[in-house]
NUDO-926073 format. One record per atom (N, C-alpha, C, O): atom name; x, y, z; residue in one letter. Coordinates in pm, whole numbers, plus 32768, in hexadecimal, padded with zeros to 4 digits. Layout:
# residues N
CA:X:Y:Z:A
...
END
This chain:
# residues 160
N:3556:7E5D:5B60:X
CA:35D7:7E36:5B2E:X
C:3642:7E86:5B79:X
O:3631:7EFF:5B7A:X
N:36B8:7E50:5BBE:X
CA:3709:7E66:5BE9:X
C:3792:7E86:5BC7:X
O:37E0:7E39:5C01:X
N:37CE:7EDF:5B7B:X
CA:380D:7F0E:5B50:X
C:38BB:7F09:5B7A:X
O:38E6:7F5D:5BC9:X
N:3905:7EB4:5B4C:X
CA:399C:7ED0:5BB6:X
C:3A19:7EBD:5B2E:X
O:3A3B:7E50:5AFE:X
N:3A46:7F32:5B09:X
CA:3A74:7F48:5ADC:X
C:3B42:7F14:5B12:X
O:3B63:7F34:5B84:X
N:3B9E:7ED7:5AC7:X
CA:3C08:7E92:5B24:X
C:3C6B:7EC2:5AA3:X
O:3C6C:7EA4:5A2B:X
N:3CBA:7F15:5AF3:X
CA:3D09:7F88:5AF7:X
C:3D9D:7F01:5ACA:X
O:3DA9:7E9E:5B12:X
N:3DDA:7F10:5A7B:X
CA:3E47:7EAA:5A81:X
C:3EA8:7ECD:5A0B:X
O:3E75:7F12:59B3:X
N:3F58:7E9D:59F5:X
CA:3F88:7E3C:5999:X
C:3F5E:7DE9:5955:X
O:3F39:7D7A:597B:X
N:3F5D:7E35:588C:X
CA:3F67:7DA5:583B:X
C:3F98:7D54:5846:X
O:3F74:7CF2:5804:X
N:3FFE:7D4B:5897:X
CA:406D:7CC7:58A5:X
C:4009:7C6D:590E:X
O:4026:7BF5:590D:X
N:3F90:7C94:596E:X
CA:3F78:7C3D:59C7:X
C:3ED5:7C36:59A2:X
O:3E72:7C5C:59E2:X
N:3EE8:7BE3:58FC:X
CA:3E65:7BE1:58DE:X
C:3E39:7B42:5911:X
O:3DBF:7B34:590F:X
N:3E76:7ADC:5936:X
CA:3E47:7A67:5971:X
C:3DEE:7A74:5A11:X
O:3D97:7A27:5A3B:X
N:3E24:7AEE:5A52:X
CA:3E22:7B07:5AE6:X
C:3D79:7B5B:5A92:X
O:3D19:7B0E:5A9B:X
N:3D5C:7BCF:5A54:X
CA:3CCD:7C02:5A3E:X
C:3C88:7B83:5A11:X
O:3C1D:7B6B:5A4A:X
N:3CAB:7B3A:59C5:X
CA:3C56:7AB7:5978:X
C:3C20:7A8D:59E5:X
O:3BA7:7AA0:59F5:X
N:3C70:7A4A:5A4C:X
CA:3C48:79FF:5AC2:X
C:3BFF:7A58:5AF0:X
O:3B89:7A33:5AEE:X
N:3C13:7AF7:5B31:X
CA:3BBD:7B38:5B9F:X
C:3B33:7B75:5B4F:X
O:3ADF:7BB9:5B89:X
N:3B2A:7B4B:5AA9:X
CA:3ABF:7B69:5A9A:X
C:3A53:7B07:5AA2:X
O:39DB:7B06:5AC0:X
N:3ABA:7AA8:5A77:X
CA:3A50:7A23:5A83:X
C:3A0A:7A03:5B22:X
O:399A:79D5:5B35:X
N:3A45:7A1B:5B5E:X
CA:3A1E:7A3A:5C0C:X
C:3993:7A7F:5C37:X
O:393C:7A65:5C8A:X
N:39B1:7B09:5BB0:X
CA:3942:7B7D:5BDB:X
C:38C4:7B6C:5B6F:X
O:386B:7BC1:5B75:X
N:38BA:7B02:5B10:X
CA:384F:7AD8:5AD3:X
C:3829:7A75:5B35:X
O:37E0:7AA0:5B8E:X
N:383F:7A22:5B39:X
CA:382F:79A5:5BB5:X
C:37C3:79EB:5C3B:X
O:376C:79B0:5C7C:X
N:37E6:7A58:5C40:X
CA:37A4:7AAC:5CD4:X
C:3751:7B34:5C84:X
O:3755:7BAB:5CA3:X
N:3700:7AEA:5C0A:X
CA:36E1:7B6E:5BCF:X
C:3707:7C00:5BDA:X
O:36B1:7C57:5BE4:X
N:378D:7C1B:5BD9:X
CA:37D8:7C8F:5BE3:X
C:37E6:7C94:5B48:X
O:37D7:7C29:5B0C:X
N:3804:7D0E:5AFA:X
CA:3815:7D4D:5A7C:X
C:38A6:7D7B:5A80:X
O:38C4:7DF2:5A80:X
N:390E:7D09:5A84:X
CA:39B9:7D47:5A49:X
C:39AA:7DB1:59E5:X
O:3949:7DB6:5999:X
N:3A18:7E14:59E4:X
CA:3A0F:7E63:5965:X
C:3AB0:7E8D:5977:X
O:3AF7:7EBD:59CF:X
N:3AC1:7E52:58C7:X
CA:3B51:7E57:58C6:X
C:3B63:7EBE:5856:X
O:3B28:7EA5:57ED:X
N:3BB3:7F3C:585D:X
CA:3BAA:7F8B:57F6:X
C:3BEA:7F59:5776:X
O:3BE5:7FAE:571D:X
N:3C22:7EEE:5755:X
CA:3C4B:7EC2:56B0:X
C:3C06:7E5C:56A6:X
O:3C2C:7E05:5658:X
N:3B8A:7E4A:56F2:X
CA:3B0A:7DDE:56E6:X
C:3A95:7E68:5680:X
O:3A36:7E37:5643:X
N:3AA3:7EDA:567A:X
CA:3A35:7F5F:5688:X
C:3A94:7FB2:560F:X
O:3A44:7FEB:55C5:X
N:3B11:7FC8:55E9:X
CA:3B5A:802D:55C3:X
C:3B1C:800C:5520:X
O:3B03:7F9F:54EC:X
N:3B0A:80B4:54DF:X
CA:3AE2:807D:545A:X
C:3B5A:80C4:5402:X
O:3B93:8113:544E:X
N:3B85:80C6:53A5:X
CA:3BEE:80D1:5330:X
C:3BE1:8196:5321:X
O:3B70:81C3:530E:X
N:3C39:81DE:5329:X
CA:3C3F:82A3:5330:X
C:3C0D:82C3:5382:X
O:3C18:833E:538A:X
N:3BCA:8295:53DE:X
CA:3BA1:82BC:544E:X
C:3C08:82E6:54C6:X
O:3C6E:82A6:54E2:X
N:3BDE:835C:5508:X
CA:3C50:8391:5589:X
C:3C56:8308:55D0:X
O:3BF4:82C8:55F7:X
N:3CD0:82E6:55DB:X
CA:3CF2:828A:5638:X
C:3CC3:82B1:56FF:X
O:3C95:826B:5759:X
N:3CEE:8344:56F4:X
CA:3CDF:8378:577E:X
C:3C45:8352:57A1:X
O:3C17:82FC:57EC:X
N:3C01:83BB:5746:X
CA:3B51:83D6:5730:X
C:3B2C:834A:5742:X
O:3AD7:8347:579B:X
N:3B42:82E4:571C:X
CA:3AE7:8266:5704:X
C:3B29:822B:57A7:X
O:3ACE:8216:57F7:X
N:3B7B:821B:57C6:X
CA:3BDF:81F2:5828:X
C:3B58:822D:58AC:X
O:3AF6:81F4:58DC:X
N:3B8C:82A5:58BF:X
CA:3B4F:82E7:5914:X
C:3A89:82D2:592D:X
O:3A3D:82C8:598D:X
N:3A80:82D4:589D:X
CA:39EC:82D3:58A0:X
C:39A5:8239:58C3:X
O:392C:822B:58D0:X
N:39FE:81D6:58CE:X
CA:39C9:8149:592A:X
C:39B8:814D:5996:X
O:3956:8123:59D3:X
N:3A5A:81A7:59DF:X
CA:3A44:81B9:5A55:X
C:39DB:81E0:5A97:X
O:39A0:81A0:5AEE:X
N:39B5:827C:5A5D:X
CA:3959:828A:5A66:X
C:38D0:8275:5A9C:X
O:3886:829C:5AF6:X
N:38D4:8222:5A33:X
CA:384F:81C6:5A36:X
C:3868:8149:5A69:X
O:381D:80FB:5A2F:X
N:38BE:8101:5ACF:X
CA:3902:80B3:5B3C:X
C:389D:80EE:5B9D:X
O:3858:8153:5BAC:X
N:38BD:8065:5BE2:X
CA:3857:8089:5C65:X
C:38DF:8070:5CCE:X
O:38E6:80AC:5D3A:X
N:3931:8025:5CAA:X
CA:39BB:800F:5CE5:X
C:3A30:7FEA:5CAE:X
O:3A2B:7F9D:5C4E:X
N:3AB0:8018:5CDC:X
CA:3B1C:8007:5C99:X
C:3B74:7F9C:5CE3:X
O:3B91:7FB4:5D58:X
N:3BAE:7F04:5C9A:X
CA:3BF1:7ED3:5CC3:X
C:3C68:7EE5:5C7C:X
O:3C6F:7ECD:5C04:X
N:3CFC:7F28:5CE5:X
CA:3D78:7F49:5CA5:X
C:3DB7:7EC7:5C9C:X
O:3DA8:7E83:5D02:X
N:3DF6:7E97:5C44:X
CA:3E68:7E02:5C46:X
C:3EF9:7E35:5C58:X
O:3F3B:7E4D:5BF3:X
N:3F2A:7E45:5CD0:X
CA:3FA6:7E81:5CE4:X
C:4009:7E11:5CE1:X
O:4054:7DF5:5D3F:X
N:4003:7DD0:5C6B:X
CA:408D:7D82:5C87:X
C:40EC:7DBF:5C5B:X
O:40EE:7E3A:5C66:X
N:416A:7D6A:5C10:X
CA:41DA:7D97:5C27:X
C:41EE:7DE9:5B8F:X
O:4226:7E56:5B8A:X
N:41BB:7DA8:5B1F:X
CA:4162:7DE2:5ABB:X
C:4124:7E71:5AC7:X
O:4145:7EDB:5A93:X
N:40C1:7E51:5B18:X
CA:4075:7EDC:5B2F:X
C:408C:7F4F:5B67:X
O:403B:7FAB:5B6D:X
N:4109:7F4E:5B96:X
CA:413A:7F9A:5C03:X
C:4184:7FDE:5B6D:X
O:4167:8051:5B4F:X
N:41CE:7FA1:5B2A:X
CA:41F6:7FC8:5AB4:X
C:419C:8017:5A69:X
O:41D5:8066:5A1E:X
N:411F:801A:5A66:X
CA:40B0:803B:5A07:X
C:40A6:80E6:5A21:X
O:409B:8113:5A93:X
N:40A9:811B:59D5:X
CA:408F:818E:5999:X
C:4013:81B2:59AE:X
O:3FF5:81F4:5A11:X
N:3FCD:8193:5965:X
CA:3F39:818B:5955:X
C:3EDD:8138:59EE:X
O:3E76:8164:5A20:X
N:3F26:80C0:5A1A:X
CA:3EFB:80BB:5ABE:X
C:3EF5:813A:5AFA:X
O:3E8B:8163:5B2A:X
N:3F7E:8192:5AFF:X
CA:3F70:81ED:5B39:X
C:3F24:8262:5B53:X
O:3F0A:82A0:5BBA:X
N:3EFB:8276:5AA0:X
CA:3EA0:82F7:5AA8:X
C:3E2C:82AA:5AB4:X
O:3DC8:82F2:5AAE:X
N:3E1A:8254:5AC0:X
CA:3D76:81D7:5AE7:X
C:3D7B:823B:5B96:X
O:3D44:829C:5BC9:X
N:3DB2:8204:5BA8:X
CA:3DBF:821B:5C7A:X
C:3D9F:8293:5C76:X
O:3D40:82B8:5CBB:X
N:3DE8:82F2:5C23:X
CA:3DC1:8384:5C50:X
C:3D4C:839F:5C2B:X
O:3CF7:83DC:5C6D:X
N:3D3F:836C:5BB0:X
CA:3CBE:83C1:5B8A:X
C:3C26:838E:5BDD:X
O:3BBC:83C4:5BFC:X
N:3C5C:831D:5BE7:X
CA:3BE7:82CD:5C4F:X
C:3BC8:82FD:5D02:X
O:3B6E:82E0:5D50:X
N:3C62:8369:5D10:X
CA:3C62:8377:5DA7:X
C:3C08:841C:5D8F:X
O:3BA7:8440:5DD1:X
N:3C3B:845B:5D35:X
CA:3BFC:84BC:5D01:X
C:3B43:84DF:5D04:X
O:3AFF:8542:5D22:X
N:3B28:8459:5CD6:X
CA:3A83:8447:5CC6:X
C:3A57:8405:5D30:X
O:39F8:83B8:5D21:X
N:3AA7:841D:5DD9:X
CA:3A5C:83A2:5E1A:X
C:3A4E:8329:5E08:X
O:3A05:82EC:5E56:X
N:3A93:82DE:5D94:X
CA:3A57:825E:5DC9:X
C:3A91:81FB:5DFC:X
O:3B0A:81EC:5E11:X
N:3A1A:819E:5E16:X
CA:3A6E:811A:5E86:X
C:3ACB:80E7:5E31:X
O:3AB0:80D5:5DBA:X
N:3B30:80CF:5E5E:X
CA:3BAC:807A:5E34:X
C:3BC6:801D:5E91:X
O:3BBD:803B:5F08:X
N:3BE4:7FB6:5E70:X
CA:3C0C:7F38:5EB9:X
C:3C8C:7F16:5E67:X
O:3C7E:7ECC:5E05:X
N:3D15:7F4B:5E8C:X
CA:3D7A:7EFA:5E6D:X
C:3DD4:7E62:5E86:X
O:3DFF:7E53:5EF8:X
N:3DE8:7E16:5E40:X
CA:3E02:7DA3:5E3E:X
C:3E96:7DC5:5E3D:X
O:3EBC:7E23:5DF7:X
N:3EFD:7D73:5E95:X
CA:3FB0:7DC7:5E8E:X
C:3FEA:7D2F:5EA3:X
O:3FDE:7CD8:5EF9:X
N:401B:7D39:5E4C:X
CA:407B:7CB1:5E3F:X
C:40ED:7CD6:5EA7:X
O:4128:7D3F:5EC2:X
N:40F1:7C40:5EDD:X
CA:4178:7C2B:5F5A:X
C:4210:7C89:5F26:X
O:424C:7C6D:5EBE:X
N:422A:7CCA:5F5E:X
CA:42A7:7D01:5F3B:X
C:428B:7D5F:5F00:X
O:42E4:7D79:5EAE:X
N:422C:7DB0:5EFD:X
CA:423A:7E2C:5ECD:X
C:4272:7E87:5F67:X
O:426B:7E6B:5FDF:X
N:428E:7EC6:5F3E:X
CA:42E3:7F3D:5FAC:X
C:4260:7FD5:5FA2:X
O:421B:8014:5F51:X
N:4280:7FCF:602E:X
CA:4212:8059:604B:X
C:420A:80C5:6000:X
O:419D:80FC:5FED:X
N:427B:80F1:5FCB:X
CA:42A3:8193:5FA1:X
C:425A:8166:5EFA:X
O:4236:81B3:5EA1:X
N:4258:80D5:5EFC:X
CA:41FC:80E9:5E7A:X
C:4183:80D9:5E59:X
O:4161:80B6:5DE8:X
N:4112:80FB:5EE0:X
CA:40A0:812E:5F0A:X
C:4081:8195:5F18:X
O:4010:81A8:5F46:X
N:40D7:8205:5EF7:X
CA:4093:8282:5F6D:X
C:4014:82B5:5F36:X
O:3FBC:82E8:5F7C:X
N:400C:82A6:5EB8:X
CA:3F76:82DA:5E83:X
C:3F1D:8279:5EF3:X
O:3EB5:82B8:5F09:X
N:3F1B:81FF:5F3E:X
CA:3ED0:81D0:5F32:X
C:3ED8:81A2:5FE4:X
O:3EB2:813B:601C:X
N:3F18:821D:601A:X
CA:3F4F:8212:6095:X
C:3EF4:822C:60D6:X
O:3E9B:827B:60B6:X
N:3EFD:81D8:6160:X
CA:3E74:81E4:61BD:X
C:3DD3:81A8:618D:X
O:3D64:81C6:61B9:X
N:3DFD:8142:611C:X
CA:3DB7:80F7:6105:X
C:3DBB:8063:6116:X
O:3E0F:8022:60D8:X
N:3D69:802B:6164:X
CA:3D82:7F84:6179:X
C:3D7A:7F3C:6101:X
O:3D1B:7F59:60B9:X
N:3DE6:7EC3:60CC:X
CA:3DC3:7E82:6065:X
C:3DDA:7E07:604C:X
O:3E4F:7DE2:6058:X
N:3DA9:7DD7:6038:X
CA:3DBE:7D35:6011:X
C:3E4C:7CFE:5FE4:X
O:3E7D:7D24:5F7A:X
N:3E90:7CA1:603D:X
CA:3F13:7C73:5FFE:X
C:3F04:7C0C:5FA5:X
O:3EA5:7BC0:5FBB:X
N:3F56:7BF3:5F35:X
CA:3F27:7BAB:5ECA:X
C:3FCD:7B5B:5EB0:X
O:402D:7BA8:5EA6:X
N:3FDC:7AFA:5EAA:X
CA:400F:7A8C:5EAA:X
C:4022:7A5E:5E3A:X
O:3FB8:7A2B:5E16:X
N:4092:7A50:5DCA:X
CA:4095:7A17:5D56:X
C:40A1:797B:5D4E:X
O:4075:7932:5CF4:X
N:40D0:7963:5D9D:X
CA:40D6:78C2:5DD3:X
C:4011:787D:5DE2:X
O:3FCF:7824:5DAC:X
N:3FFA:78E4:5E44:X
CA:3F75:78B9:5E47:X
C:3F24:7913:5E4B:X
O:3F03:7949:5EB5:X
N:3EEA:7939:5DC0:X
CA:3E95:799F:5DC6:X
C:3DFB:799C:5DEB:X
O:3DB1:79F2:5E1C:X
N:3DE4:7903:5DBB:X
CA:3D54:7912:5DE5:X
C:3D2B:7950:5E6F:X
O:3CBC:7984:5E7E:X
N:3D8C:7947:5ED6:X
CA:3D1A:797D:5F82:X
C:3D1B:7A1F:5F53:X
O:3CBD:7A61:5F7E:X
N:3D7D:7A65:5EFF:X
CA:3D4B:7AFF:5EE8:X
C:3D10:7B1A:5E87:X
O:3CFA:7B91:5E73:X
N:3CDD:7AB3:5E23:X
CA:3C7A:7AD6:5DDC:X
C:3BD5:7AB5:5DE7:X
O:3B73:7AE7:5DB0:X
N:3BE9:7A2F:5E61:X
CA:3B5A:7A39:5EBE:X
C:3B72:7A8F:5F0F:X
O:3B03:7AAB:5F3D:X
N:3BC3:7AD1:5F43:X
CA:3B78:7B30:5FB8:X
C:3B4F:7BB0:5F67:X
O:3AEC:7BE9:5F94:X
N:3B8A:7BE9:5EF5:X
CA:3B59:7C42:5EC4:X
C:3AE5:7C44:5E9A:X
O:3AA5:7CAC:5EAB:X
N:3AAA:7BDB:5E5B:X
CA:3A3D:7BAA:5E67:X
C:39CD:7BBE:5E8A:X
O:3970:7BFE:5E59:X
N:39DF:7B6B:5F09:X
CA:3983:7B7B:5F6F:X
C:3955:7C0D:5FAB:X
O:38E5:7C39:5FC5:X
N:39D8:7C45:5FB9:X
CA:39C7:7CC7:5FEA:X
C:3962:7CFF:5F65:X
O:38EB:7D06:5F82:X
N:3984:7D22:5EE9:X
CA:3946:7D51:5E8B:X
C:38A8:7D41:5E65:X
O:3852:7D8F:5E3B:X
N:38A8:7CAB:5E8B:X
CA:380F:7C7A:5EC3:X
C:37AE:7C9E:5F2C:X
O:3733:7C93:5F31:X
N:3823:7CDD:5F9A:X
CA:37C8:7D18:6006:X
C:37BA:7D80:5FD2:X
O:3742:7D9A:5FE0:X
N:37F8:7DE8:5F8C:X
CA:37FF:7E7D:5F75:X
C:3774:7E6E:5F3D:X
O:3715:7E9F:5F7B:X
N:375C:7E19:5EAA:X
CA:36DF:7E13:5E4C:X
C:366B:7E0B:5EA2:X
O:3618:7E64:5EB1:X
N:366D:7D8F:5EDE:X
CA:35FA:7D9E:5F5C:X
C:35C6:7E12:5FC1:X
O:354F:7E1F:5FDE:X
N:3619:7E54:5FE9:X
CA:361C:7EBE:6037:X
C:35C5:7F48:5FE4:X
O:3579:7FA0:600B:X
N:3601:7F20:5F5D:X
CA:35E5:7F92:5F02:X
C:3526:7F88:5EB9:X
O:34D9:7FE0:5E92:X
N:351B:7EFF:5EC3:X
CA:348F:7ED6:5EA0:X
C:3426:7F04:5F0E:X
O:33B7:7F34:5EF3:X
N:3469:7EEA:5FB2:X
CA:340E:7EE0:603B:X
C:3418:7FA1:6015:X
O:33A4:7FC0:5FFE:X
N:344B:7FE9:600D:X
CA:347E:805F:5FFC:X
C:33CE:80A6:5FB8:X
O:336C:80E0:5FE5:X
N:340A:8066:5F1D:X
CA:3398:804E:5EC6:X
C:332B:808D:5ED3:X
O:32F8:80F8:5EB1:X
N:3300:7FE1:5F3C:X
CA:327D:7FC1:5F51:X
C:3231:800D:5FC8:X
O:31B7:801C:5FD3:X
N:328A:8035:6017:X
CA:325C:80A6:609F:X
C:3240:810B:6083:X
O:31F3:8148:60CD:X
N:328A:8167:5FD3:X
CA:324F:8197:5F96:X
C:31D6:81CE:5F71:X
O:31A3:823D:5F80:X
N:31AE:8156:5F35:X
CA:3160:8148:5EDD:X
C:30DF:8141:5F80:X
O:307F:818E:5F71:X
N:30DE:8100:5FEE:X
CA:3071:810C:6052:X
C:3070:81A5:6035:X
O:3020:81EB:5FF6:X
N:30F8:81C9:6086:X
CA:30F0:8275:609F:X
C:307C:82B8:6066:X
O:300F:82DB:6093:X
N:30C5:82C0:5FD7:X
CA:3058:8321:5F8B:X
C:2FAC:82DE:5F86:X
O:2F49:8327:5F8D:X
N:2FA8:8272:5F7C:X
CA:2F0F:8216:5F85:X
C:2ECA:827A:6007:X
O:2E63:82BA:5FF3:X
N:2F07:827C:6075:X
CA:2ECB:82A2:60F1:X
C:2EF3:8350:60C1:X
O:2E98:8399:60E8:X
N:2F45:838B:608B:X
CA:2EFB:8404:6085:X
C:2E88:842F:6038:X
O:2E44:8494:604A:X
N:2E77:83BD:5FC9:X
CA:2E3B:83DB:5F6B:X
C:2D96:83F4:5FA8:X
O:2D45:8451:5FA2:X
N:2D98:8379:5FDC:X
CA:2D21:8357:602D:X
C:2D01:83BA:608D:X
O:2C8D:83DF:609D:X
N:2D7B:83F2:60E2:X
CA:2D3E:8476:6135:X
C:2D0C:84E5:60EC:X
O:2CA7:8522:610E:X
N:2D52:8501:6087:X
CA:2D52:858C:6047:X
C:2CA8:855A:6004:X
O:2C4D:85AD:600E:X
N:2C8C:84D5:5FC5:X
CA:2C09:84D0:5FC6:X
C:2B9D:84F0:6023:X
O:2B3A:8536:6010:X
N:2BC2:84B0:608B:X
CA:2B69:84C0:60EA:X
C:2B51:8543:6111:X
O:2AE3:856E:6134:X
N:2BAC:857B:610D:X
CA:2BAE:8602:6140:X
C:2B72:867C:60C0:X
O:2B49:86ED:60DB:X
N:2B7A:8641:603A:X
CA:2B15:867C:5FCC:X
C:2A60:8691:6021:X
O:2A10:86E7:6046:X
N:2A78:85E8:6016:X
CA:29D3:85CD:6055:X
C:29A8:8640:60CE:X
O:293F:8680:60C6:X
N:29FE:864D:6131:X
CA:29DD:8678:61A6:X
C:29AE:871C:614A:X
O:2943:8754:6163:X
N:29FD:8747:60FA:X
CA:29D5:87E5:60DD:X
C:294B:87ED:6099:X
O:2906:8851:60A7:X
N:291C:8772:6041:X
CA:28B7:8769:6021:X
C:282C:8745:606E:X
O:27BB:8740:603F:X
N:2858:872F:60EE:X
CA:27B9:875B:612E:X
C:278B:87D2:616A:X
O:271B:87FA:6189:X
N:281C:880F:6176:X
CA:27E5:88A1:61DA:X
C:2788:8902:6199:X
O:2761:8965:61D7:X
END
């Protein structure tokens, strides 16, 4: 299960609806934190602790999100822990309201026509999962073939 946690504005809950429905479609696991939030619970603590447990962060920098409070400490705390972020930046945002996120390539996103930046995020997100499975599975040889040496190499002490 592939984990992508999408960093956004309540105001741009039609734009997550759509990009989650995208990331079920491509067996990807959306995770929206007021999809997860439970009632006295730290807002920060629960917030943070998806991320967390995210395998990737998609930011929604529209014009909304750029507004967002809580977008913001999303970015940091996410740049903080390493992880991949793939920001999505609506046409007309202005640079100086990137710099957390400066020197990062990102998807331009189009309110007129959003679908080509919510397939390419996508796709991209699809390769990441894949990458992360082949990752996996080379793994999982790795240790098979040490396992098997370190056997073999039991055996060898047992004939001398």
């Amino acid at each position: 299960m592939y984990k992508v946690f999408i960093s956004h504005s309540t105001r741009d809950k039609g734009l997550v609806a759509a990009l989650a429905h995208l990331f079920k479609e491509l067996e990807l696991t959306p995770v929206v934190a007021r999809w997860y939030l439970t009632p006295n619970a730290p807002l920060d603590k629960k917030v943070f602790g998806l991320i967390d447990g995210s395998d990737c962060i998609v930011v929604l920098l529209t014009k909304n999100g750029m507004r967002s409070n809580w977008v913001r400490q999303e970015i940091g705390y996410s740049i903080k822990q390493n992880k991949n972020i793939i920001p999505i930046v609506e046409r007309g945002t202005l640079k100086r309201d990137l710099d957390a996120l400066k020197g990062r390539e990102h998807i331009l996103y189009d309110a007129q026509r959003p679908d080509a930046a919510l397939q390419t995020a996508s796709t991209y997100i699809k390769h990441l999962h894949l990458k992360k499975k082949e990752q996996e599975k080379a793994i999982v040889v790795i240790g098979g073939i040490a396992a098997f040496l370190y056997l073999l190499s039991q055996m060898g002490g047992d004939n001398k």
